[in-house]
N, C-alpha and C positions, 0 to 999 in steps of 0.2 A: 831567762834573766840576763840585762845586759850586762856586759863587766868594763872596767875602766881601762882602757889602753895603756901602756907603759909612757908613752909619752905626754898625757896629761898626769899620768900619777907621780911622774919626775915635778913636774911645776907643782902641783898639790905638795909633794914631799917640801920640796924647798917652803913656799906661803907658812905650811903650819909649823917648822919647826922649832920655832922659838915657845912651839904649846907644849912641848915635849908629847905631844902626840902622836904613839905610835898606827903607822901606816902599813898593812898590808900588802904583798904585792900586787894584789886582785882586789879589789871594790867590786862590792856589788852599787847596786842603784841605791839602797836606801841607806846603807853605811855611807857612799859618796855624798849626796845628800847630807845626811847629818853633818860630816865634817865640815862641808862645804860652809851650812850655818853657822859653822864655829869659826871657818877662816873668816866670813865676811863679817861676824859681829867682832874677831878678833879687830879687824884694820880700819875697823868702826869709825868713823868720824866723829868723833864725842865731842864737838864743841860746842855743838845745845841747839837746836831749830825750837825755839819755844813760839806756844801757838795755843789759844784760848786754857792760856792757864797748865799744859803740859808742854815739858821738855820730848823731845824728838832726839834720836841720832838717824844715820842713813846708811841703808845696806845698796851694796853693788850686786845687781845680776848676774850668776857665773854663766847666763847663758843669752842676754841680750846687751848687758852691758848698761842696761837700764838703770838709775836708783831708784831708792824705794826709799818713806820711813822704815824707822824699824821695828814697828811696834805700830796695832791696830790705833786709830786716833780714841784721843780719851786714855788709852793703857797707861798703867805709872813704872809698866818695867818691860823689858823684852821677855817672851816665857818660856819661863822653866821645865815648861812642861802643858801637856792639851788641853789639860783643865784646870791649869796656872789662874785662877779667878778673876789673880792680879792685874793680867795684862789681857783680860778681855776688851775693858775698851766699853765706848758707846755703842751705842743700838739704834742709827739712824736710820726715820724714814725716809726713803729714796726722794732728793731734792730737795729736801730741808733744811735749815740752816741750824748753826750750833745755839740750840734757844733754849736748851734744859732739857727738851723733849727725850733727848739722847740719853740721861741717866735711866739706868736701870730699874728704877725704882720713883720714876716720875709717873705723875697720876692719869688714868685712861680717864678720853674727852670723848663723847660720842656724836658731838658737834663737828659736821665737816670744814677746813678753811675757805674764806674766798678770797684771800690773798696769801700766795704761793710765796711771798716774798716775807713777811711780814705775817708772819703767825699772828701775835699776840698775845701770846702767852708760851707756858713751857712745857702744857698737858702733853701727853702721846695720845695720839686722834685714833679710835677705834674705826673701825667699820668692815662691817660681814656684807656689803653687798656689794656684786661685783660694777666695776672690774679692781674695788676695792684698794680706790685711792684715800689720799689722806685730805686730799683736795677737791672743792666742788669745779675749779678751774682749772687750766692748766692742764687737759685732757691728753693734748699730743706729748705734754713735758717739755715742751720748746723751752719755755723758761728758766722751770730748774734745771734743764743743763745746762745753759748757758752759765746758771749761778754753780752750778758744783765742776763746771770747765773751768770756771775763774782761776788763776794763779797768781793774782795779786794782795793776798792774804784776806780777800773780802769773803771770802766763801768757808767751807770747814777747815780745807787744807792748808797750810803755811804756803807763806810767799814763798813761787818759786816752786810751788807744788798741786796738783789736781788730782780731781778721782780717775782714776783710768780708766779707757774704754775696755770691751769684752774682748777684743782684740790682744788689750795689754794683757793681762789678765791671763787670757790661754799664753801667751806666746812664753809667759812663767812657767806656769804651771799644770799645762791639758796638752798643750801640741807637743809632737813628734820631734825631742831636741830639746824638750824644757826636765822641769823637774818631772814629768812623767806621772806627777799625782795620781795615786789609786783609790786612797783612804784619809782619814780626820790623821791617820799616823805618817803618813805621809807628807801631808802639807804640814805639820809640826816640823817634823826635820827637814823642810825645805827651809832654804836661805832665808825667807820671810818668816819663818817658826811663828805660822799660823793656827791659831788655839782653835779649838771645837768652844765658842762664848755664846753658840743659841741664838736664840732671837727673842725677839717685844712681838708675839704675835698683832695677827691684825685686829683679832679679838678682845688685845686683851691680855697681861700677864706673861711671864715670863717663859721659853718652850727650850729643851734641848739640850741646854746647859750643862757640856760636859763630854755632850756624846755629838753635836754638830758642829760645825766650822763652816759660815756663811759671811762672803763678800760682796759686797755692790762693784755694779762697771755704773760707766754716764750713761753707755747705750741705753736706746728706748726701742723698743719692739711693739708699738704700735698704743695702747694704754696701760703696758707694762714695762717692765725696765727689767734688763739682763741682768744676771749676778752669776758667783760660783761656790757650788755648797761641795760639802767631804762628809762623809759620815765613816764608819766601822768597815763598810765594804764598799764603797763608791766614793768616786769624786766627780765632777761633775759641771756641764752646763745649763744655767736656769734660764730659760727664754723668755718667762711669763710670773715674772716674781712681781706682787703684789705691792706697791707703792707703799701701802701702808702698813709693811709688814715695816721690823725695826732689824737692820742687820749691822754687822759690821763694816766700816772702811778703809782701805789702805791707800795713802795718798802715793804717787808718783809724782819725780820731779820734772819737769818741761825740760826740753829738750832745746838748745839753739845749736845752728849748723853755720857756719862759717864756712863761705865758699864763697871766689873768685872774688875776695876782697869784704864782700858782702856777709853780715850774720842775721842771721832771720831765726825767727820763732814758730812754735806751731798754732794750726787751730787744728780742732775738731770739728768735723762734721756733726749737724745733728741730725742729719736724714739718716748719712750710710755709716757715720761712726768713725768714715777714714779723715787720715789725717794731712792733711796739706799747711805748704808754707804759710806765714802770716803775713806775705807779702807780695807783691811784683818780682820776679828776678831785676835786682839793682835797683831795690826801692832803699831811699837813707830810711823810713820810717813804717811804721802801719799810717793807713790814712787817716785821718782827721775830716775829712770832708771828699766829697767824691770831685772836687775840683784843686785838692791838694797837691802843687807840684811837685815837692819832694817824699810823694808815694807813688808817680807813675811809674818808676823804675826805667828799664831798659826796651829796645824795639829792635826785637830780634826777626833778621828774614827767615823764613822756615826752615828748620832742622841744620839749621849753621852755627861752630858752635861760637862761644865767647870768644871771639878771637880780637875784640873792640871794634865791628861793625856796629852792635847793637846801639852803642853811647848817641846820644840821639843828634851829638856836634861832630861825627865823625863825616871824615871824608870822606870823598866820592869817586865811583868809578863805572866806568861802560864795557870794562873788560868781563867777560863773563870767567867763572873761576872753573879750572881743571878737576880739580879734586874738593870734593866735598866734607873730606875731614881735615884737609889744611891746603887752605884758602891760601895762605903764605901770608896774608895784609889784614889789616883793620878797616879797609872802606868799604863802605853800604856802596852795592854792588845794583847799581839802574836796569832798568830794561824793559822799555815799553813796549816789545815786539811780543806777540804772540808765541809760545806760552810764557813769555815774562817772567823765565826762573833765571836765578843768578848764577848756576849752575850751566854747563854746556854738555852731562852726565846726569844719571838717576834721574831722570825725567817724570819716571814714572813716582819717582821717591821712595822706594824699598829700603834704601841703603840710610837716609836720613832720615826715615820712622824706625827704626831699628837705632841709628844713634841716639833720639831723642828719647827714648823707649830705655837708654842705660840706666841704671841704678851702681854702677861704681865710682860715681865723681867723676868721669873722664869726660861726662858731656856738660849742659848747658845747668843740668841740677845737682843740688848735692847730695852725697854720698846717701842711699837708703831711698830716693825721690827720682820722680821722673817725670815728662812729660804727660800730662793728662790723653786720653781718648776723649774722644767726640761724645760718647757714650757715658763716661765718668763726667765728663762735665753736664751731660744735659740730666744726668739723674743726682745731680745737686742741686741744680739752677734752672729749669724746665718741665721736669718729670711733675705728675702728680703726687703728692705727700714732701714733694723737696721744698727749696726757696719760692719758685713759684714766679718767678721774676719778672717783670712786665716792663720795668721801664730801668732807665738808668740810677733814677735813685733808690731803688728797690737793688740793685748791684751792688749799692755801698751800702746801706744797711744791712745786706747778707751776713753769714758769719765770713763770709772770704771778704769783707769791704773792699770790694772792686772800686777803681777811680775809674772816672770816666781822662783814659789817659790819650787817648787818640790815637791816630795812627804815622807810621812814613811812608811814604808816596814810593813807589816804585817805579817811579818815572823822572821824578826831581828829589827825590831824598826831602823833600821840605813835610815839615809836620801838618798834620790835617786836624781836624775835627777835636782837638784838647777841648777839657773841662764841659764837651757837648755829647761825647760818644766813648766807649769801652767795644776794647777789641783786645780777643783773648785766643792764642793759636792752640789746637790740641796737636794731639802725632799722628791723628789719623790723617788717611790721606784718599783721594779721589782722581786717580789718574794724574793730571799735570795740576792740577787745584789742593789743596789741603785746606782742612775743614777748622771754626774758628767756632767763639761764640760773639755775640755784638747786644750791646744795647745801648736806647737813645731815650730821649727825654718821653718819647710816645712810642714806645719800639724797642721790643729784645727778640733775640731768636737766634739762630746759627746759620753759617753760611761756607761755601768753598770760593777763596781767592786762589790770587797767585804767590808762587813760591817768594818771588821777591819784594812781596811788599812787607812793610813794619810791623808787627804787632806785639802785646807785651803777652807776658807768659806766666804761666804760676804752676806750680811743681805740686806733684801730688807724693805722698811715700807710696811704696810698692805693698 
């Protein structure tokens, strides 16, 4: 059994003491836990997220730093306890919107839907056959993730809030550093004080009630959708939960990151689940159109960082630079000589796919993000089951809305190919060349240029 070190039990001591809460000098895991729930609904933000008719407050992660509601959507209280009835909450099927379906006690329909958007009513949709969705469309779930990604209050979650991928999810409550969940008692006394509320089988009727505790994530695993159950003696990853089973949900709040002047938002992937910026690095906007000037962002030469070469009005120079982590200047640095890096070092680029490769804010992403590989981009935007991309307007309508931003010349610093071509650098690299993605109005794929030419960039989290 873990036990809590002296110098987080000092902060712990301090946070709870206004509870008159006595603390021991040793915690175990599940006393820490419990407390933990009581410091973070203690510092509770109570000032109301109301959202299809319930009040919301928000809890803080003691272990990512993440919020959360605080309380399954639907609950009318945070709970008392794992089979708190109160704060069970709705019984969503995976992708659905908030259409009635969700009460406990709404009527089984054994009619499948064929709009994933637009039920038409408030039944809960049975079905015993596999792969036993709620839906006759809508097979990969492209769409209801998109709809339960949403954070603009159009979906179940409050503005400002989404369902979280499987990712989030463990990073609470399964992985190595989280709340360590073992059992339905467990994820109660976690900071989230997640009830065992059962489920709306897919059959049919109400199952569990009391004795399980099940969550939805967005991820999709193929024609199922991931989620995380707790019972008496397990907690757990579901890989292959049934669409139209009815569970519970816990919204997360979006996350923006402010860096080098610049605040960006996130998307989700809905191939691989991961999460990247909603933007170019030094875009003022998300795009609007793939020919949008103020979403092309910045035109960074390969593994250099913001040092304002990127700005796409910046000055010029023929001097090749010494050092690759300070350049000393802000000019986009020419160089039509073979191998054409702006550098007169790291030739090979070791040293600048390692910096672009940080995840502490010190490089070109922010803090938790980094540079993409060759490999993460082409299994978003190329792989079979991803985006699928063919042409440039297939880039902006992805979930990354690529603009077709152009390039800078590494020969004359002058821009190329705007509002006709998308060029995207990754950290991999290929001897004196690093690897890119491209796409044109007839034409996507990937390729290796040179270190000194422009291209825009987009940040992946780690």
């Amino acid at each position: 059994m873990k036990l809590l070190k002296n110098t987080s039990l000092a902060l712990l001591s301090t946070l709870i003491m206004s509870t008159q809460s006595a603390v021991s000098e040793v915690l175990t895991d599940t006393q820490l836990h419990a407390t933990l729930g009581i410091v973070t609904h203690f510092i509770l933000d109570d000032s109301g997220i109301s959202h299809n008719g319930t009040t919301y407050g928000e809890v803080t992660s003691p272990y990512t730093g993440r919020v959360w509601l605080d309380r399954n959507l639907g609950a009318s209280k945070v709970c008392t306890a794992l089979d708190d009835t109160a704060c069970y909450g709705g019984y969503y099927q995976w992708g659905r919107a908030h259409d009635g379906h969700q009460v406990s006690n709404s009527f089984d329909y054994p009619t499948l839907a064929n709009n994933v958007t637009t039920v038409g009513h408030a039944d809960f949709i049975t079905n015993s056959i596999s792969p036993y969705d709620w839906a006759s469309v809508d097979a990969n779930g492209a769409i209801r993730f998109d709809n339960w990604i949403a954070n603009d209050g159009s979906s179940i979650c409050p503005v400002g809030f989404r369902v979280p991928t499987i990712a989030e999810l463990n990073a609470e409550l399964l992985d190595v550093g989280s709340a360590e969940v073992t059992n339905n008692t467990d994820a109660f006394n976690s900071f989230l004080k997640i009830p065992s509320a059962g489920a709306h089988d897919n059959n049919g009727g109400m199952v569990n009630e009391g004795s399980r505790g099940l969550l939805w994530a967005v991820s999709v695993n193929g024609n199922y959708s991931y989620n995380i159950y707790f019972r008496s003696n397990i907690a757990s990853l579901g890989t292959s939960g049934f669409r139209a089973y009815g569970r519970s949900v816990r919204c997360i709040k979006s996350q923006t990151h402010t860096h080098n002047g610049t605040t960006y938002g996130e998307v989700v992937s809905p191939y691989t689940g991961k999460v990247w910026l909603d933007r170019n690095l030094g875009a003022n906007r998300v795009c609007t159109s793939l020919d949008d000037t103020e979403c092309y962002g910045d035109y960074y030469q390969w593994g250099r960082n913001a040092d304002g070469h990127q700005v796409s009005t910046s000055n010029t120079t023929s001097s090749l630079a010494s050092s690759i982590t300070n350049v000393g200047h802000g000019d986009f640095i020419i160089n039509g000589s073979l191998p054409s890096d702006w550098a007169l070092l790291d030739l090979a680029g070791a040293g600048r796919t390692a910096s672009w490769s940080a995840t502490d804010g010190s490089s070109v992403c922010p803090t938790g993000f980094r540079v993409p590989t060759i490999v993460e981009l082409e299994a978003e935007l190329f792989d079979v089951g991803s985006a699928e991309i063919a042409n440039n307007t297939d880039a902006f309508n992805s979930f990354l809305v690529l603009p077709s931003a152009g390039g800078r010349s590494n020969t004359s610093a002058s821009l190329f190919n705007q509002s006709s071509f998308s060029y995207t650098w990754a950290s991999s690299v290929s001897s004196s060349s690093s690897h890119f993605v491209f796409f044109g109005s007839v034409s996507a794929g990937w390729g290796q240029y040179r270190h000194s030419v422009g291209y825009s960039v987009r940040c992946l989290r780690d």
